[in-house]
C-alpha positions in Angstrom: -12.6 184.7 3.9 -9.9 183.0 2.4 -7.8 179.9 3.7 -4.2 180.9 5.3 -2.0 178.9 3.1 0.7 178.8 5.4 0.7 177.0 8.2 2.4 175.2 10.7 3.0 171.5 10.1 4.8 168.5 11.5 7.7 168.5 9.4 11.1 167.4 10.9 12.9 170.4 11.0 16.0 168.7 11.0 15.1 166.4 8.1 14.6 169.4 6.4 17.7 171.5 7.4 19.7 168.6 6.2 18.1 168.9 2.6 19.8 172.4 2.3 23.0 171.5 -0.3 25.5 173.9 0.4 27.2 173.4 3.3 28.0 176.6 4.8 24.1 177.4 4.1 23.1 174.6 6.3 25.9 175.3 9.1 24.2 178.7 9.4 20.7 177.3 9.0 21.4 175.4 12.6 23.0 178.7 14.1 19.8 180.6 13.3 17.9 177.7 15.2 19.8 178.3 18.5 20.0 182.1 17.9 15.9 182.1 17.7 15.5 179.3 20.0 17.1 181.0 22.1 15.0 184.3 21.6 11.8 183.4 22.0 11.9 180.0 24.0 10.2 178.5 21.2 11.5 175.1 19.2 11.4 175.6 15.7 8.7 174.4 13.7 8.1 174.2 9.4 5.7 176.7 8.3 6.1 175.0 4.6 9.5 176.2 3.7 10.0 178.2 6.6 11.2 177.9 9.7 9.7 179.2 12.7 9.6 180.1 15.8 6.5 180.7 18.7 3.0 182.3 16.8 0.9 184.9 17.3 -3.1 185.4 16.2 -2.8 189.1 14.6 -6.5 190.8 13.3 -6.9 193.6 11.3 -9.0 196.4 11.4 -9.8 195.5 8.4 -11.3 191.9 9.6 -8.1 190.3 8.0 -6.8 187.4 10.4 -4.6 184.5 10.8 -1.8 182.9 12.9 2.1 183.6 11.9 5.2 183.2 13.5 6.7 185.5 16.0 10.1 185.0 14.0 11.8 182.5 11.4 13.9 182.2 8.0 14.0 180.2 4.9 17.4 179.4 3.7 16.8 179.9 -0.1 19.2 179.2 -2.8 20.2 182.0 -3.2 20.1 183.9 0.3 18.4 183.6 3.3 15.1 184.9 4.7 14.7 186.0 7.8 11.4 187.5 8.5 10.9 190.0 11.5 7.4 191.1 11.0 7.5 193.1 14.6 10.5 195.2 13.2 8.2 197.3 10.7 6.0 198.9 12.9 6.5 202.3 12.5 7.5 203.2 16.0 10.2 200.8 15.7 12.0 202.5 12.1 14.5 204.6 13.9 15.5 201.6 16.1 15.3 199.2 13.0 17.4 201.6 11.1 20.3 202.1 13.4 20.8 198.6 14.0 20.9 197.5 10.1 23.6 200.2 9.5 25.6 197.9 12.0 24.4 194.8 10.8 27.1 194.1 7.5 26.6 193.3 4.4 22.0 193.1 3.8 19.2 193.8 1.9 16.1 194.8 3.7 12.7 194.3 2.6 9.9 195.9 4.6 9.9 193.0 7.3 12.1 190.6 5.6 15.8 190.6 5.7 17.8 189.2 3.1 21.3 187.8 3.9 23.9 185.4 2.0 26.2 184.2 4.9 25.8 184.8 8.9 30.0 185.6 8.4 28.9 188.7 6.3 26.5 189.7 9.1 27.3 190.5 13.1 25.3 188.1 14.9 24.8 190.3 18.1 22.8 192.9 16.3 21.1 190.1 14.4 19.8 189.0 17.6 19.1 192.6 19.0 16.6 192.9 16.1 15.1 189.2 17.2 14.5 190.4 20.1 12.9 193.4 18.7 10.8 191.5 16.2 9.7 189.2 19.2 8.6 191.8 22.0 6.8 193.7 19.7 4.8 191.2 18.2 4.0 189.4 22.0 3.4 193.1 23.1 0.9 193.5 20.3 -0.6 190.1 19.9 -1.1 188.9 23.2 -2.1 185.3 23.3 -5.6 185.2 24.9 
């Protein structure tokens, strides 16, 4: 089986928050650090260009395993990634789906959310679909 590139490392988060050039980027980069902080009781961590927050040990029927985060985001140049890989099971669409009709202005990938600015966005439901994301992977993943 193949070697899970990414990983977590001991990269100063803050270091690399303070790398981000645009200003308002990294404002919202350390808003997105409390927000999932917050959420999952979990300090953030680099996960190469990501950051992170808790992990879980998923396996796959298939035999497929390796370690992720619960949640994180990468503040690309362009937009930000936030990944909420427990918001795309399929019991959770409906939920999923009527929150991101309240969220603002978003693209959605299947468990990847795309966002410019946190001011184009309403932070509470933001966090409501941490939470989601969180619970449902801790629900499904239990660490053992």
């Amino acid at each position: 089986m193949a070697e899970q590139k990414t990983k977590p490392h001991t990269g100063d988060v803050g270091e690399f928050l303070a790398q981000v050039e645009d200003d308002r980027k990294r404002a919202d980069s350390h808003v997105l650090v409390e927000l999932m902080s917050e959420a999952t009781g979990e300090p953030p961590v680099l996960w190469g260009t990501m950051v992170g927050f808790g992990q879980y040990h998923y396996r796959y029927p298939t035999g497929h395993e390796g370690d992720a985060f619960l949640v994180g985001f990468a503040p690309r140049k362009a937009e930000f990634s936030i990944y909420l890989m427990g918001t795309y099971f399929p019991e959770e669409n409906e939920r999923r789906e009527a929150l991101l009709a309240r969220l603002g202005k978003h693209r959605m990938g299947k468990a990847c959310l795309y966002v410019k600015r946190l001011g184009d966005i309403d932070l509470d439901v933001l966090r409501e679909l941490v939470d989601i994301s969180v619970h449902k992977l801790r629900t499904t993943y239990p660490n053992k």
